[in-house]
C-alpha positions, 0 to 999 in steps of 0.5 A: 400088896404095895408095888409104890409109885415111882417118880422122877424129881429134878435137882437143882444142882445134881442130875434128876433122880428117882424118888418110890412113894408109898403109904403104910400105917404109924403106931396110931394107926393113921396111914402116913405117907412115905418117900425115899430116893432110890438113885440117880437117873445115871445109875438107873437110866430108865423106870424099870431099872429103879422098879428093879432097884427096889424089889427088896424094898418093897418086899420089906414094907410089904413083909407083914403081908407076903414074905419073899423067898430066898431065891427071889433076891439077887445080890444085885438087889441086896446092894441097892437095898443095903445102900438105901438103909446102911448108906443114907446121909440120914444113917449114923450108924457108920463114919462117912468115910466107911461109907464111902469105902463102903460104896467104892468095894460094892461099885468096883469089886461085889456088883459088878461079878455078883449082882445076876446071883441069887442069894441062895446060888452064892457058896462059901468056895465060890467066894474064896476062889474068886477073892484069890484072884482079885488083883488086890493086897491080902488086906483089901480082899479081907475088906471085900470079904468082910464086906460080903459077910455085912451084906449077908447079915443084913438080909438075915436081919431084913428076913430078906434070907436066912444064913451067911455062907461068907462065914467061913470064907478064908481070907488072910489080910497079912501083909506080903512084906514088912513095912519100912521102919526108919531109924533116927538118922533117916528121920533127920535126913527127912526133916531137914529137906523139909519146908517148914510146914511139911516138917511140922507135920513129919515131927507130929507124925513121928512124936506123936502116932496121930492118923492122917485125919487127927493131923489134918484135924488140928486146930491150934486151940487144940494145942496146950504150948504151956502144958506141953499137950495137945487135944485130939478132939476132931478127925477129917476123912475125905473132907468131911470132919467127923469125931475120932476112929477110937474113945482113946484117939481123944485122950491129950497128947504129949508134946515133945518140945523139939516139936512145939518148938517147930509148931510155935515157929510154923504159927509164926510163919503161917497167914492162919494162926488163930486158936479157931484156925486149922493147923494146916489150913489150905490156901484155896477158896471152896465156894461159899468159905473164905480162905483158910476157913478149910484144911488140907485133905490129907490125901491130895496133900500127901501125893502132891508131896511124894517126891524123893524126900518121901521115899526111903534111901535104899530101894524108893519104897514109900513107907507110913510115918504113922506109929513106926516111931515113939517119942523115945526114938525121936528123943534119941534122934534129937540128941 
């Protein structure tokens, strides 16, 4: 049985980090050694943090000799060990952006309170109980939920346990109100306190239904002024560029000419306007990129404009400008 040899490797640029070693045959028979990053020293700050880290690891790689007992792992484990196979920069399986949302829900939320259980100890009660007291919208809790059922699929698919107890966990995710919808006089009284980058923006959102990530994503080779269309083949989460959430996000796009009217005069007027050249590129200089060669991130972009004129009239309620409006409402706002 392999317990692994654990180090501790420096980074140039990051903090040190703790690094298991271990050895096991390939297809042919020819042992091979293996290595995997199991964490920075300021997650785990000593040896025996990793060791511990890494129990469900090893018990993986050593699943042709002894199998574990179910009540041997505790979710704490479950977390590291899902992060070291689910969570790698090497996994496509998932978007960067759920894995970040990934590791943001087990940081704050799922470790924190479950991390000294076993898995075995973890019923379906417990867990709705506690999702009703989390101080979160009915949305995010269903996230959490949804979350913990993953994890739970994950061990059984490592053997590492047997059922998912989070199956009939109940967790709505309605919303506890409606969303703002504004009508076309409100979308006017919008527009028209806009800069004209920020009002190109709020027409393609409103004409449009693009997600955040697809508008920030543009290029203008992207959009078709002769054939009144636009293709949507890129999205950015977090300023990483990536494909679309959905096959369908990737089918072109009509444009309503009000809009490519406005588009044509914000490429006249912006300092990046060739067809490689982000839409709504940022100004700033990132290391090792000239300005420009980035977008805005849509989030830093959108706080930073949250200001009166993006809020409604009657009670300061943001609201999302994404697919509350087609382009048939905007045709009639426009007239």
């Amino acid at each position: 049985m392999q317990r692994g040899s654990l180090a501790m490797v420096s980074r140039k640029e990051a903090p040190s980090v703790w690094q298991l070693r271990w050895s096991e045959k390939n297809l042919h028979g020819v042992r091979v050694q293996r290595k995997r990053v199991i964490g920075s020293v300021e997650r785990y700050p000593d040896e025996a943090a990793a060791r511990s880290a890494v129990t469900a690891l090893l018990a993986e790689i050593n699943s042709d000799k002894v199998r574990m007992s179910s009540r041997s792992i505790t979710m704490a484990q479950l977390c590291d060990h899902f992060e070291q196979r689910e969570l790698a920069r090497d996994n496509t399986w998932r978007s960067y952006a759920t894995k970040k949302t990934y590791h943001a829900y087990l940081t704050r939320w799922i470790r924190p309170h479950w991390r000294h259980y076993e898995l075995a100890e973890i019923r379906t009660i417990q867990v709705e109980s506690w999702l009703r007291t989390l101080p979160l919208a009915k949305s995010s809790c269903a996230k959490i939920r949804n979350l913990m059922s993953v994890l739970f699929n994950h061990a059984c698919r490592y053997e590492l346990f047997d059922r998912n107890p989070i199956y009939l966990v109940r967790q709505s995710a309605k919303r506890r109100r409606a969303p703002t919808v504004l009508i076309p006089s409100e979308i006017k009284a919008l527009v028209d306190s806009l800069g004209i980058r920020e009002r190109t923006l709020v027409l393609l959102a409103v004409s449009t239904g693009l997600r955040q990530s697809e508008l920030f994503g543009l290029k203008w080779g992207d959009v078709d002024f002769a054939q009144k269309t636009m293709n949507v083949t890129r999205s950015i989460v977090y300023g990483v560029v990536g494909p679309c959430k959905t096959e369908a996000s990737q089918k072109p796009v009509p444009v309503h000419p009000t809009v490519l009217k406005t588009l044509s005069e914000w490429r006249r007027t912006c300092r990046y306007n060739k067809s490689d050249d982000w839409v709504f590129a940022s100004r700033r200089h990132v290391a090792g990129h000239r300005s420009g060669a980035k977008p805005f991130c849509e989030d830093t972009f959108v706080r930073s404009r949250s200001g009166p004129e993006f809020r409604s009239d009657s009670d300061g309620t943001r609201f999302d400008i994404r697919t509350r409006l087609s382009c048939a409402v905007w045709e009639q706002s426009s007239k």
